[in-house]
C-alpha positions in Angstrom: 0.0 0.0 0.0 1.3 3.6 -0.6 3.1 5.2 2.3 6.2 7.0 3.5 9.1 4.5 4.0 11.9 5.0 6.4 15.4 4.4 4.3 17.3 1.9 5.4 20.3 1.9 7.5 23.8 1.8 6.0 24.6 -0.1 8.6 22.2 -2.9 9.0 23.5 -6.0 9.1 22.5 -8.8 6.5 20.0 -11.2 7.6 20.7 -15.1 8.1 19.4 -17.4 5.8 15.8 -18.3 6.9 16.1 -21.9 5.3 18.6 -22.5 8.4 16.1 -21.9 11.4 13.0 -24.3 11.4 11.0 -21.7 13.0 11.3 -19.4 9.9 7.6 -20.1 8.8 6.1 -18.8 11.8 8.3 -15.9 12.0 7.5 -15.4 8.1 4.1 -15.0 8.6 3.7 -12.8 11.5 7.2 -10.5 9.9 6.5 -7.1 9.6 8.7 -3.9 8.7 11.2 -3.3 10.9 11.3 0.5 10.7 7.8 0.3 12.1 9.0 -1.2 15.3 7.8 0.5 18.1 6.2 2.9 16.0 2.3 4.4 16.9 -1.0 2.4 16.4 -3.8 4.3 14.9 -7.2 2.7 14.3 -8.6 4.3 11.2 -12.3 3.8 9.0 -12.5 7.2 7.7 -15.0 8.4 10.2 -14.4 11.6 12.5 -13.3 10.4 15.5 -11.0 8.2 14.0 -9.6 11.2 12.1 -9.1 13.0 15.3 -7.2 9.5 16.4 -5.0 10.1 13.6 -4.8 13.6 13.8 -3.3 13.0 17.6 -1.4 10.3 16.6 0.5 11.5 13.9 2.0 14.4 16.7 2.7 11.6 18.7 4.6 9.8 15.9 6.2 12.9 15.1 7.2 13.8 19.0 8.3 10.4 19.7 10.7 9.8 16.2 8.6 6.7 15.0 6.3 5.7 12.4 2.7 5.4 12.0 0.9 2.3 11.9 -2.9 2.7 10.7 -5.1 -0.6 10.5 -8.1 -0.7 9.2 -10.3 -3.5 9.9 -12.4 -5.0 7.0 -15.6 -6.3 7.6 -16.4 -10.0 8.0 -19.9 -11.8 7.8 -20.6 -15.1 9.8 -21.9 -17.6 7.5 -24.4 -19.6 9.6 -26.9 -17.7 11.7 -26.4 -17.4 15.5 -29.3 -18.9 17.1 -29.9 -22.4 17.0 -26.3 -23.1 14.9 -22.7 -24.0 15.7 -20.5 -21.2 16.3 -20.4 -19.1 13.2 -17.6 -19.2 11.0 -16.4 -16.2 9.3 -16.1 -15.2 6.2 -13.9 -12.2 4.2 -15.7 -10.2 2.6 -14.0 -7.7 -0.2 -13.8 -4.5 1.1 -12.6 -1.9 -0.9 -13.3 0.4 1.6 -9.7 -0.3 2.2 -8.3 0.8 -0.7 -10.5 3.7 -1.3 -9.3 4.6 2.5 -5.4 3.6 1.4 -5.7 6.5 -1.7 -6.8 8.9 0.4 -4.2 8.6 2.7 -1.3 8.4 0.3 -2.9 11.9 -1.2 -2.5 13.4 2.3 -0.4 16.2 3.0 -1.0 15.9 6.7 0.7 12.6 6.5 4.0 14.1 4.7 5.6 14.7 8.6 5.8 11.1 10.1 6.5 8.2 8.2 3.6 5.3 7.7 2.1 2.7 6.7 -1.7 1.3 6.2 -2.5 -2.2 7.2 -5.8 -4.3 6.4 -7.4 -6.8 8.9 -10.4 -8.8 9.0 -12.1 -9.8 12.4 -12.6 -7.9 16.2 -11.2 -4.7 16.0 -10.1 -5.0 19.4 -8.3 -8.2 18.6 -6.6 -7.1 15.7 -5.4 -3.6 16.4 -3.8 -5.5 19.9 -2.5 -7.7 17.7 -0.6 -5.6 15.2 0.6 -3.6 18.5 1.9 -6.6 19.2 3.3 -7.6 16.0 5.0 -4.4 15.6 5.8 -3.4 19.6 4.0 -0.6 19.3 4.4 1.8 21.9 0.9 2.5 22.3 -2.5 2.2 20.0 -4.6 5.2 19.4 -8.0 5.1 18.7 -11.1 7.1 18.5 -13.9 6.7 21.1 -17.4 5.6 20.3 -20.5 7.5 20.5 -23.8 6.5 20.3 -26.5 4.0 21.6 -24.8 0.6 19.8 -21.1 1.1 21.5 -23.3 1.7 25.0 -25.1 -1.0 24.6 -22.4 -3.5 23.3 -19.2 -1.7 24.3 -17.3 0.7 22.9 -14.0 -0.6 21.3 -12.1 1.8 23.1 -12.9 0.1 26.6 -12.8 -3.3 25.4 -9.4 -2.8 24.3 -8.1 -0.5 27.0 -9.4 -3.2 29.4 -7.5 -5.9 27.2 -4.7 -4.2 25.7 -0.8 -5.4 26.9 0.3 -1.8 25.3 -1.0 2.0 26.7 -4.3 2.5 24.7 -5.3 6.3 24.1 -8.4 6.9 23.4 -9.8 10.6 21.7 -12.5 12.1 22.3 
């Protein structure tokens, strides 16, 4: 996806072979940038308090000298119906949502300060903004807070993952 990249070191080391370490799969699929490494967390869909989350964390990512790690979370549809079934399994569904969200971004000038990255999930939010904080040992995760009647009757993500977040979660207003 587009985004800022940091340059790379002169001097970073090479690499070893991953063919020589038998975990190498499992490290292969959860790999992710290295300049991004302790960078900022940002969950982003394009609506206006997750602007403000981005906003706020782009200062922070600026302050602290690291980059910018925005997730957005795709939607995905259980395929059997709750009541009466097994537990549902989940589907992906496209969402170009994603992309449309990735194009706006890259035509940002805000964005020109801290150098980023845009990251597409599928599931919880909750789980899978923790998750790339944890894939990337983020040193916190930003997100927007929730208003209306659905996040006070189910939960607003921002208190489901401050209650279950390893990482400081800030949550704007």
């Amino acid at each position: 996806m587009a985004g800022h990249e940091i340059p790379e070191p002169a001097d970073r080391k090479p690499v070893a072979d991953s063919a020589a370490r038998p975990d190498a799969a499992a490290q292969e699929r959860h790999s992710c940038d290295p300049a991004f490494r302790h960078g900022v967390v940002v969950g982003f869909d394009g609506s206006t308090s997750s602007e403000r989350a981005l906003a706020y964390s782009i200062g922070m990512a600026r302050r602290s000298g690291s980059g910018l790690i925005i997730v957005h979370v795709a939607n995905r549809l259980p395929t059997t119906v709750w009541a009466g079934c097994e537990p549902p399994v989940f589907v992906d569904v496209p969402d170009h949502r994603t992309e449309v969200l990735g194009l706006e971004l890259a035509c940002a000038d805000y964005l020109a300060e801290v150098p980023w990255i845009l990251v597409e999930r599928g599931g919880d939010i909750c789980h899978e903004l923790e998750e790339v904080g944890r894939e990337y040992a983020a040193d916190a995760i930003v997100v927007g807070s929730t208003h209306g009647l659905v996040g006070r009757i189910f939960g607003s993500v921002a208190g489901r993952l401050a209650r279950r977040a390893q990482r400081p979660v800030v949550v704007i207003p």
